[in-house]
KEDREN-383146 format. One record per residue (C-alpha): residue number from 1; x, y, z. Coordinates in steps of 0.001 Angstrom, whole numbers, padded with zeros to 6 digits. Layout:
REM KEDREN-383146
@num:NUM u:X v:Y w:Z
...
***
This chain:
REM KEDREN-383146
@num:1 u:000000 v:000000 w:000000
@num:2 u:003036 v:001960 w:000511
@num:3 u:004259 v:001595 w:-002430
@num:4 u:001167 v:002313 w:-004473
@num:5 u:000499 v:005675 w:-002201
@num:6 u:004513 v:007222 w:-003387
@num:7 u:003648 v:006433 w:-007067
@num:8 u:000365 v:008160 w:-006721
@num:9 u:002071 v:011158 w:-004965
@num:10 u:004034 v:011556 w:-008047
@num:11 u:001898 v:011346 w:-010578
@num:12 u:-000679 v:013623 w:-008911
@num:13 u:001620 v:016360 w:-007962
@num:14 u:002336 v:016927 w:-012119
@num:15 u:-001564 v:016497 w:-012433
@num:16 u:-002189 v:019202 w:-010305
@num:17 u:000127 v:021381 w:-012667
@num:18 u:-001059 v:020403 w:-015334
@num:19 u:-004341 v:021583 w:-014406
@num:20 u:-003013 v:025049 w:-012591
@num:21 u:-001504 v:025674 w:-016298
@num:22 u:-004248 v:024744 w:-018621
@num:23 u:-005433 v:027542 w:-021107
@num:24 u:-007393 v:027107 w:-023965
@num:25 u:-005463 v:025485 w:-026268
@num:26 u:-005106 v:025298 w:-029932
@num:27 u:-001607 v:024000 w:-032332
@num:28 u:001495 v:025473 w:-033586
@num:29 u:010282 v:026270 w:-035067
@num:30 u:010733 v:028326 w:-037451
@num:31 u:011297 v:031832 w:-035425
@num:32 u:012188 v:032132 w:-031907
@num:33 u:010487 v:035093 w:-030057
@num:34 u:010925 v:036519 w:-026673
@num:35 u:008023 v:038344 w:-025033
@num:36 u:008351 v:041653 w:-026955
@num:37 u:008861 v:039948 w:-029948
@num:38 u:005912 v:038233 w:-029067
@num:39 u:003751 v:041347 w:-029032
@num:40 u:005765 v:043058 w:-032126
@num:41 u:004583 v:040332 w:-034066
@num:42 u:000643 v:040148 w:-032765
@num:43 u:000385 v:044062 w:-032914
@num:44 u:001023 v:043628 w:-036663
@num:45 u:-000514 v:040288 w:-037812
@num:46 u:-002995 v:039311 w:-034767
@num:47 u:-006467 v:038200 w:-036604
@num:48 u:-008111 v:039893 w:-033632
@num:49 u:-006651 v:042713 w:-033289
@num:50 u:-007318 v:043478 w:-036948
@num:51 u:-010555 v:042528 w:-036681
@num:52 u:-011661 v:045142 w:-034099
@num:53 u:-009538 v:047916 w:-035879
@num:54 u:-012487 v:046929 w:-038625
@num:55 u:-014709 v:048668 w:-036375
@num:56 u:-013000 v:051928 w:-035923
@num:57 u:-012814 v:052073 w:-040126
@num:58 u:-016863 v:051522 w:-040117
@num:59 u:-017413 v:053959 w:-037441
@num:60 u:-015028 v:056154 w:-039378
@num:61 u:-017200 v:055549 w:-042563
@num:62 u:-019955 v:056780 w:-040290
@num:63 u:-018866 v:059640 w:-039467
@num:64 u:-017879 v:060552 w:-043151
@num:65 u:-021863 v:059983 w:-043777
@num:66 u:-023074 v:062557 w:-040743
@num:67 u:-020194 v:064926 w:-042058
@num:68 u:-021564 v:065129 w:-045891
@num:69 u:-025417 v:067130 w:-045111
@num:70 u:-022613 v:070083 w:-043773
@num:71 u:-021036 v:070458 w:-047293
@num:72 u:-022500 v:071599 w:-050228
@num:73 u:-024097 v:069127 w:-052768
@num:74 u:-023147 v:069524 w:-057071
@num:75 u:-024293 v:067178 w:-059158
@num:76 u:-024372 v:067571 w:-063080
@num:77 u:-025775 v:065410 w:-066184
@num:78 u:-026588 v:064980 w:-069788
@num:79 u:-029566 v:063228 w:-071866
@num:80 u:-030214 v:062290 w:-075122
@num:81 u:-033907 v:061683 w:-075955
@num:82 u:-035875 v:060827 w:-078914
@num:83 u:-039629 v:061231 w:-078808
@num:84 u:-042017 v:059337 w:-081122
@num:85 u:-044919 v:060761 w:-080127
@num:86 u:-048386 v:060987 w:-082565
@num:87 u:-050399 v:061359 w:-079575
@num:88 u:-048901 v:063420 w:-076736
@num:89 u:-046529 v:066448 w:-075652
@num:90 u:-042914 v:066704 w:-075609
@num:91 u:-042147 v:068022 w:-072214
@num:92 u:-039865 v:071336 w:-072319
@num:93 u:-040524 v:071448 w:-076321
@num:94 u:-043124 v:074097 w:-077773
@num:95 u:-044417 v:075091 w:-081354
@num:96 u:-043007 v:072974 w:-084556
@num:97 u:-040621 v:071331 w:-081542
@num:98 u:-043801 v:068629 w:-080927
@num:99 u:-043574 v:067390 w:-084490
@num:100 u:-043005 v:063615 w:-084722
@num:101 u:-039306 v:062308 w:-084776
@num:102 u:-038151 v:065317 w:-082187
@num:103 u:-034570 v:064994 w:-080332
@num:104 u:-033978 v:066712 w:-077434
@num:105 u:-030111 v:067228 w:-075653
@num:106 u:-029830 v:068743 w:-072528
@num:107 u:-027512 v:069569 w:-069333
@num:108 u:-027950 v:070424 w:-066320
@num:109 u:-026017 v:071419 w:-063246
@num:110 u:-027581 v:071664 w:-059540
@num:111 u:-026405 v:072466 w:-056376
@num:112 u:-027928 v:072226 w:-053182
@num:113 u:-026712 v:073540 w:-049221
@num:114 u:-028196 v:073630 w:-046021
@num:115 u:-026977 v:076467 w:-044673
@num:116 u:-028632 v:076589 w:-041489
@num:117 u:-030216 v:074002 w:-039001
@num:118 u:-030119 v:075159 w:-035409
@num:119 u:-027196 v:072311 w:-035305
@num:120 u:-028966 v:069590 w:-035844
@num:121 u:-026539 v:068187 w:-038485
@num:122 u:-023185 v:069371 w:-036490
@num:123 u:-024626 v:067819 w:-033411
@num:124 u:-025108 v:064279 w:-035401
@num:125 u:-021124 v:064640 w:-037026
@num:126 u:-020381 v:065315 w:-033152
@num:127 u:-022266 v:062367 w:-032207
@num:128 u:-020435 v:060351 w:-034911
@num:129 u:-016979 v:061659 w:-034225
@num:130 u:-017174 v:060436 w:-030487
@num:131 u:-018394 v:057024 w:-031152
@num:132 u:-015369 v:056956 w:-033364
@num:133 u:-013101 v:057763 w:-030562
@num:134 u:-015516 v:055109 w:-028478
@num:135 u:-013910 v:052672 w:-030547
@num:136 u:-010383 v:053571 w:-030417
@num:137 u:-010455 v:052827 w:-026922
@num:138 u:-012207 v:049652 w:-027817
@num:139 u:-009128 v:049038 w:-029736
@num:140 u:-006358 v:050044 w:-027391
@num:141 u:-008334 v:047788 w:-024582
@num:142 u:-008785 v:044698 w:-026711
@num:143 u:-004619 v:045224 w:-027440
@num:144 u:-004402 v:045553 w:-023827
@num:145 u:-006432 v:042559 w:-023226
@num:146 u:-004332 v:040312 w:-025969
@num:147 u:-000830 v:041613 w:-024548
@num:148 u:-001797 v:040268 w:-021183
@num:149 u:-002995 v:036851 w:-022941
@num:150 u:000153 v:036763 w:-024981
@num:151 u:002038 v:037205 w:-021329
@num:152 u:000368 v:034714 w:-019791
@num:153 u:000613 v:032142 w:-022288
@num:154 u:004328 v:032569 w:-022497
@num:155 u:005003 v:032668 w:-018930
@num:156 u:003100 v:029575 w:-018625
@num:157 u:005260 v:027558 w:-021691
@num:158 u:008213 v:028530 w:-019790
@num:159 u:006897 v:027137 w:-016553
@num:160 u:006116 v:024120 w:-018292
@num:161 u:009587 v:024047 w:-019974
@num:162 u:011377 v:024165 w:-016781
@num:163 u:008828 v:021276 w:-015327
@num:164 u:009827 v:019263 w:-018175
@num:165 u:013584 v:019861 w:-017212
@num:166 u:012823 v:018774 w:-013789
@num:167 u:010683 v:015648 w:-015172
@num:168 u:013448 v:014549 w:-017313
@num:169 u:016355 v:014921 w:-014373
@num:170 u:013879 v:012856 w:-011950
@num:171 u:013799 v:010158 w:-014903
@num:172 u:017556 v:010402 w:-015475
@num:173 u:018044 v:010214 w:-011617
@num:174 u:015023 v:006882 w:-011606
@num:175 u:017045 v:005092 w:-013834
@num:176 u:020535 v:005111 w:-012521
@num:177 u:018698 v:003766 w:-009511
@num:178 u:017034 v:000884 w:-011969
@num:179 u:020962 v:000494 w:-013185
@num:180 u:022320 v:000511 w:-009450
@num:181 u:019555 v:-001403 w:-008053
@num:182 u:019202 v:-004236 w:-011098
@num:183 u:023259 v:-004805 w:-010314
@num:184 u:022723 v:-005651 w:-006481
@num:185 u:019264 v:-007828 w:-007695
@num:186 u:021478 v:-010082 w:-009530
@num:187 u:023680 v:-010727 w:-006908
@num:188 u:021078 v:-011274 w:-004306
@num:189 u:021901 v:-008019 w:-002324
@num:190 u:018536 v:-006851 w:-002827
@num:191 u:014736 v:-007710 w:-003622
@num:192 u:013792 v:-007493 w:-006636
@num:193 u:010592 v:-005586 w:-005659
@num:194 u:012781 v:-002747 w:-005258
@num:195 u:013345 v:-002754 w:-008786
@num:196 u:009727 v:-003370 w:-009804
@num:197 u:008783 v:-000109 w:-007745
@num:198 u:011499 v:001875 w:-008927
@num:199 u:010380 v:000474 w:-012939
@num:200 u:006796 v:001290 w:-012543
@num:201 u:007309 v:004852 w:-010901
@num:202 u:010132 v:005479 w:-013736
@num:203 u:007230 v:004058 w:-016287
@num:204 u:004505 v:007025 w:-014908
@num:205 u:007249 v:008996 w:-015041
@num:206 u:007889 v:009163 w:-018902
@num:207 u:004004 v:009217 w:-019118
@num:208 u:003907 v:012558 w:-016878
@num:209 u:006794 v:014149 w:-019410
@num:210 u:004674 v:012845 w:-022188
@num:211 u:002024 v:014858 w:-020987
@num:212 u:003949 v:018092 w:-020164
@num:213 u:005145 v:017782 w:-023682
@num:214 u:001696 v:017655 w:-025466
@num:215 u:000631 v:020682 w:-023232
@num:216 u:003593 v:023121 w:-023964
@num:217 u:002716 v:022056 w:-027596
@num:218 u:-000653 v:023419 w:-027098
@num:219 u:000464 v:026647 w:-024965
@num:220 u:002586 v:026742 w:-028100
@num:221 u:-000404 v:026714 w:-030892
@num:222 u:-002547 v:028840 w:-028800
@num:223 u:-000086 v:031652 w:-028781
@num:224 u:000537 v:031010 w:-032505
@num:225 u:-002880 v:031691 w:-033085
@num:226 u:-003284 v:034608 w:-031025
@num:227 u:000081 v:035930 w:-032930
@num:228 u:-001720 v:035469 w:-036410
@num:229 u:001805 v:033498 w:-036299
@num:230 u:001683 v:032502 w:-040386
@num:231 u:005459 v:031767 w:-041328
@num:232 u:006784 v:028352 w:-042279
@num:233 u:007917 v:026059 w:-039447
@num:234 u:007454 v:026059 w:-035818
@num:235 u:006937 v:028445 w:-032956
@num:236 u:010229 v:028734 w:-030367
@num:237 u:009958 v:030599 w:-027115
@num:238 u:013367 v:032250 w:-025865
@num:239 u:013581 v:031893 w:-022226
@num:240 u:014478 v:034379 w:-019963
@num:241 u:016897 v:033929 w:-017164
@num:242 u:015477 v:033325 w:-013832
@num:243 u:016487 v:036006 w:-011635
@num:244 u:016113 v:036858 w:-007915
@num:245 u:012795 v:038560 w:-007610
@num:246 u:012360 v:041924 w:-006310
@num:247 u:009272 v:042701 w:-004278
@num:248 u:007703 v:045979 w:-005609
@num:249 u:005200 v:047899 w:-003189
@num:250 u:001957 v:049531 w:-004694
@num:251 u:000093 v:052558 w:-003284
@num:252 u:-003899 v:051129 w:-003782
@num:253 u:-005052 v:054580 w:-003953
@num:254 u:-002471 v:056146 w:-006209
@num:255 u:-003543 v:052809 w:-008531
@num:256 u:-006937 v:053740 w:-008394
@num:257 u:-006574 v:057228 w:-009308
@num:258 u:-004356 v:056085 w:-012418
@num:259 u:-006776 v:053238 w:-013375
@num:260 u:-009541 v:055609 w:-013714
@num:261 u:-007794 v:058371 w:-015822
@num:262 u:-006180 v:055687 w:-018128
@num:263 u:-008537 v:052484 w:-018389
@num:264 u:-009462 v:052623 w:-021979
@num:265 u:-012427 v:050966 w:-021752
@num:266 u:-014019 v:053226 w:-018997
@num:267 u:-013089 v:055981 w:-021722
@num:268 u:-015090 v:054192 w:-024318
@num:269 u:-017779 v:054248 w:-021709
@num:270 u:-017493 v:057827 w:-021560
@num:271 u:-016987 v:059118 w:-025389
@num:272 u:-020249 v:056540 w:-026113
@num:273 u:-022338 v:058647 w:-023322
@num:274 u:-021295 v:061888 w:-024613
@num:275 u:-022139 v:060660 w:-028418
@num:276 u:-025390 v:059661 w:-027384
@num:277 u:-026367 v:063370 w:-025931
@num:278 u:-025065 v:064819 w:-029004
@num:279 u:-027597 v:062551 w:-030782
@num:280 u:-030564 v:063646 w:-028458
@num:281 u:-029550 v:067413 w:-029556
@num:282 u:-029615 v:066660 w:-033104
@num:283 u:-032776 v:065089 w:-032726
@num:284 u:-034154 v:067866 w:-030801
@num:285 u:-032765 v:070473 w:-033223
@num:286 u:-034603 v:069153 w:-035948
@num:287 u:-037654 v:070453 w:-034435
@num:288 u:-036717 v:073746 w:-035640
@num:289 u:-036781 v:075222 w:-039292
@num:290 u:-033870 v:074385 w:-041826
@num:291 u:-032786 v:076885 w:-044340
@num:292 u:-031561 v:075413 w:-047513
@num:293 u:-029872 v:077053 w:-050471
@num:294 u:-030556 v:075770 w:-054316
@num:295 u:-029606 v:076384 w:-057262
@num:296 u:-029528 v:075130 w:-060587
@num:297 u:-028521 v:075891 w:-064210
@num:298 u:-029359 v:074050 w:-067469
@num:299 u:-028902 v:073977 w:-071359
@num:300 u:-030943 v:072642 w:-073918
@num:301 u:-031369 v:071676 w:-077771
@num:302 u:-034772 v:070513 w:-079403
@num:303 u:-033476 v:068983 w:-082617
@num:304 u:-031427 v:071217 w:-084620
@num:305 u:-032402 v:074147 w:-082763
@num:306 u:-029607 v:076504 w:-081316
@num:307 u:-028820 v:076075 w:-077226
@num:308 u:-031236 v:077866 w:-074527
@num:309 u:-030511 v:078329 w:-071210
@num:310 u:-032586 v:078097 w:-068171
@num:311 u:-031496 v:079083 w:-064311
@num:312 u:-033020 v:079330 w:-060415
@num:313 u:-031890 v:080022 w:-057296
@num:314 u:-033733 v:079720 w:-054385
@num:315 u:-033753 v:080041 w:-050286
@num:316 u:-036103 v:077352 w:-049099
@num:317 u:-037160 v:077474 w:-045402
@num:318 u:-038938 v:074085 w:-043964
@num:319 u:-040257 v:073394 w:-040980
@num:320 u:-041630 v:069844 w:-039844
@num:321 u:-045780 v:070194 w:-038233
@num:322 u:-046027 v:066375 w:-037461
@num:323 u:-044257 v:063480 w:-037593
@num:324 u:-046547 v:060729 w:-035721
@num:325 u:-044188 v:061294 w:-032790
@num:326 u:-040928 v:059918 w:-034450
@num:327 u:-038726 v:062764 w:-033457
@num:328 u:-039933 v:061820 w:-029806
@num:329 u:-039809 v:057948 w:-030068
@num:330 u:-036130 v:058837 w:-030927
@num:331 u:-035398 v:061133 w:-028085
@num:332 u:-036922 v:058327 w:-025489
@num:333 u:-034827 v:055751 w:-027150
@num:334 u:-031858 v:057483 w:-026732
@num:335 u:-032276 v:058974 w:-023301
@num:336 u:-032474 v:055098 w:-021985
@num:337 u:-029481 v:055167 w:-023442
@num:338 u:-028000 v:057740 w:-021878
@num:339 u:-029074 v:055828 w:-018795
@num:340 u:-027731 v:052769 w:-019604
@num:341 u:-024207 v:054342 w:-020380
@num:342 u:-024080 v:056333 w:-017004
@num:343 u:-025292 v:052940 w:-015043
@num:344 u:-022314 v:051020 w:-017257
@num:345 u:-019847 v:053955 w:-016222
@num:346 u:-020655 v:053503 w:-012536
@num:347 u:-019972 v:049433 w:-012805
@num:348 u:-017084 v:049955 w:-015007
@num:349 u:-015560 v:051659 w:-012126
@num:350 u:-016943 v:049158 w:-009556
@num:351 u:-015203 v:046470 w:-011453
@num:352 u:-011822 v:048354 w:-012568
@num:353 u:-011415 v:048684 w:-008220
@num:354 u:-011828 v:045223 w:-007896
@num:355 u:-009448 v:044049 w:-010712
@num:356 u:-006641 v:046419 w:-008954
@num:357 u:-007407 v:045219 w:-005670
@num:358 u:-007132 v:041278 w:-006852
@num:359 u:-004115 v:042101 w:-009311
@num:360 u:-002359 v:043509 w:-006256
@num:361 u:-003928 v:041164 w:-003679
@num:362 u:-002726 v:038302 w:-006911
@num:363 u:000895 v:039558 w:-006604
@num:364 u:001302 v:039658 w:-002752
@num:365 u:000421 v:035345 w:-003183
@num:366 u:003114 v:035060 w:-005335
@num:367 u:005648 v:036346 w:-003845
@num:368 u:004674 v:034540 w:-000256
@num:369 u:004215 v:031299 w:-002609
@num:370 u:007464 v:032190 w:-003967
@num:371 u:009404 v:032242 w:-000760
@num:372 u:007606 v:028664 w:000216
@num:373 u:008465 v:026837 w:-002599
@num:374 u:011911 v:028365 w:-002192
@num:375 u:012357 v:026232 w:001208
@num:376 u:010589 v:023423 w:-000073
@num:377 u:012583 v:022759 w:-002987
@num:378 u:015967 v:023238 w:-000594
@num:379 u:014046 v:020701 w:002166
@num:380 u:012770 v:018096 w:-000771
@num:381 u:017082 v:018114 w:-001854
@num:382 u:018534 v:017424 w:001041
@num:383 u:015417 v:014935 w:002097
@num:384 u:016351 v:013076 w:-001572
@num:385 u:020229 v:013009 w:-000503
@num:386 u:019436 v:011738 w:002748
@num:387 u:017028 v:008949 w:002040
@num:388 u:019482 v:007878 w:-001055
@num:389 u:022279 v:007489 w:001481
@num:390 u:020516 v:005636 w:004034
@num:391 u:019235 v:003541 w:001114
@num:392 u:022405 v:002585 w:000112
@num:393 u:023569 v:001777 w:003391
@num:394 u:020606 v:-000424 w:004007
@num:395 u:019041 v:001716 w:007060
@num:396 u:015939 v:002465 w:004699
@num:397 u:013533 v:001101 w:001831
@num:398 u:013003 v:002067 w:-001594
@num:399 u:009862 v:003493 w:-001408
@num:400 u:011107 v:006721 w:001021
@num:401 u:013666 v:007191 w:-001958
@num:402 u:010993 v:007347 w:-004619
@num:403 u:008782 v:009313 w:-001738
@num:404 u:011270 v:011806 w:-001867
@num:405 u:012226 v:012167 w:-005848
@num:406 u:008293 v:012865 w:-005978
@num:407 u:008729 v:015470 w:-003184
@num:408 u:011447 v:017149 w:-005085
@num:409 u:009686 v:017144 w:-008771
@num:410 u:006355 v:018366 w:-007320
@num:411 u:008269 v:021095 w:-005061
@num:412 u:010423 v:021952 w:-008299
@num:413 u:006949 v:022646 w:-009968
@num:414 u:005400 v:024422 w:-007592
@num:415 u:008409 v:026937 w:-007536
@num:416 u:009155 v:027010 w:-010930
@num:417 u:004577 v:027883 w:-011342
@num:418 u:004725 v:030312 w:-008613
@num:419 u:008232 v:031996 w:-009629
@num:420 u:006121 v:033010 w:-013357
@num:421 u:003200 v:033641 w:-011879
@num:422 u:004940 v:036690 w:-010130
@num:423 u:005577 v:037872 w:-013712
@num:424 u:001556 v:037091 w:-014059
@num:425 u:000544 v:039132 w:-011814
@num:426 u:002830 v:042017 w:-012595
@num:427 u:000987 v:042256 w:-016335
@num:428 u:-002362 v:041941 w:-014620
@num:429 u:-001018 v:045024 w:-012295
@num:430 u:-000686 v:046684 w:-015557
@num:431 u:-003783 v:045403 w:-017250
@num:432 u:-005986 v:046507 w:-014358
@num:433 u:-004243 v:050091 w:-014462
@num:434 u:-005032 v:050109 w:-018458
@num:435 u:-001223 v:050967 w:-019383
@num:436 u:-000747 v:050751 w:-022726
@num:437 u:001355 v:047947 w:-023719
@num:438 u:002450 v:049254 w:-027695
@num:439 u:005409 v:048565 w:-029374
***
């Protein structure tokens, strides 16, 4: 029973990574990128990223549509027509023009302005400009939002890397003890139920780095595809050096006060409230009259007949009576907008308190899991040399050796998770503060 609890402690302590480091995963050496190469490359080819910079281009088109009705409209044309007519009039043609077989050329030029409307069009460019700069922010949040991703993905590969190492030195170190203990076997120095255990926890083992192996490849095609990574060959991570890490101390309020001047997405919140009260002017400005400039000038030929000319200008002034309430259907929609937006604004900055709070609250736990694993990984060494020693010396069984090779792997995990998870939390730091993250 012994024996079957150590090989479970092994195998379960890499489980229990492998589930702390599962993201959604996808498939992916061609190049080898560190972080900010990382980023360099998704700010220019990430799928995502381009797809929300759509948006801004759309809203941009929009905007180009509210600006037009403040510009002056010229059009011009030219027809050729041919009447057949036995039994009608020719429009614009008089005397022997309405004889049978009559062609008619003309040309025409028009132009057309509003020149005044109380605002109502200058309020709906406004309207449009600000949902433009609604989803710039959108933009600069969802690169925010990706850079983190990209971070956390690559900080997990390397944890997973250095896991692997550790795996493959507990496999190295399993099977000198199968060489060691298979020599003393055959001579009759020792059971050879020692070697079984020692074969069977080697055997789970190779399974666990199997495992380890097939996840970094998916932490690898995950942050291809988040990349828009599209170049021959595969992805390669360049790992950093592990370094002592230096505790940082935060002021929460100073945090908060720079998380709500800077959070992009609390200043799409905004620019979408203020576009939505420059809609509820327009609408209300087109209660009022609109002045309107025309004017137009044309030429035209009946037949063989010489050119005449024909001209207006005029100031038009209109002024809506009823609409069936339209104008006022609009104005209610929109106010519960306006509503909507203010209630969003007040949860936006409900939640950006709480992700600084956690982010911060996320970084302290590192650094005390940091420390731990720091001991435990010294303790699970010198627990390993000890138990080897009395092993060999016959003062001990196998299973407190293999007890303690699992105590060293799964300590070795646990600091190498908890170590880039420190780097983790930093980027969330930054992620909840809404620094921008551009190359």
């Amino acid at each position: 029973m012994r024996f079957l609890r150590f090989g479970n402690n092994l195998q379960s302590g890499l489980l229990l990574l492998l589930v702390g480091l599962a993201i959604t995963t996808g498939s992916a050496m061609g190049r080898s990128f560190d972080l900010d190469a990382i980023r360099e490359y998704a700010w220019k080819n990430s799928p995502q990223l381009k797809m929300v910079k759509e948006v801004i281009n759309a809203e941009q088109g929009e905007k180009e549509v509210a600006r037009s009705p403040l510009l002056p409209a010229i059009s011009t044309g030219v027809n050729y027509t041919r009447y057949k007519i036995e039994h009608g009039i020719i429009e614009g043609a008089f005397g022997d023009s309405q004889e049978p077989g009559h062609e008619r050329l003309a040309w025409d030029i028009t132009f057309n302005y509003i020149a005044f409307s109380f605002g109502k069009d200058y309020f709906a460019y406004k309207a449009a400009s600000q949902l433009v700069k609604s989803r710039t922010k959108d933009f600069t949040r969802a690169w925010q939002n990706l850079s983190f991703q990209l971070a956390k993905i690559y900080y997990s590969i390397i944890t997973v890397d250095k896991t692997i190492d550790a795996t493959r030195a507990t496999i190295k170190s399993l099977e000198t003890l199968v060489r060691e203990i298979g020599e003393k076997v055959k001579v009759g120095r020792l059971p050879e139920v020692d070697l079984l255990k020692v074969e069977v926890t080697l055997s789970r083992s190779t399974d666990d780095l199997s495992k380890l192996e097939t996840l970094k490849e998916d932490l690898l095609g995950e942050l291809a595809k988040l990349m828009g990574y599209n170049e021959p060959g595969r992805l390669a991570i360049k790992e950093q050096p592990m370094e002592e890490i230096e505790e940082k101390h935060f002021n929460v309020n100073e945090l908060l006060e720079e998380a709500y001047s800077e959070r992009a997405d609390l200043k799409s919140i905004e620019h979408s409230l203020e576009s939505v009260r420059y809609q509820i002017k327009s609408v209300k400005a087109s209660y009022l009259p609109e002045i309107a400039l025309r004017g137009a000038y044309s030429k035209q030929a009946s037949g063989d007949a010489d050119f005449v000319s024909d001209g207006n200008v005029a100031v038009m002034i209109s002024m809506p009576i009823f609409d069936g309430f339209l104008r006022k259907g609009k104005i209610d929609k929109l106010k519960a907008e306006e509503n909507r937006l203010r209630f969003a604004l007040q949860d936006k900055r409900l939640q950006i308190a709480k992700e600084v709070k956690t982010a911060l609250k996320d970084y302290q736990e590192t650094l005390t899991r940091i420390r731990s694993a720091r001991r435990s990984v010294k303790h699970a060494e010198e627990v390993l040399r000890i138990e080897k020693l009395k092993y060999k010396l016959g003062r001990t069984t196998i299973n407190f050796v293999l007890e303690a090779e699992s105590a060293l792997l799964t300590a070795k995990s646990i600091f190498y998770k908890a170590y880039h998870d420190n780097y983790v939390a930093l980027e969330k730091i930054k992620l909840a503060l809404g620094r921008q993250q551009l190359k």
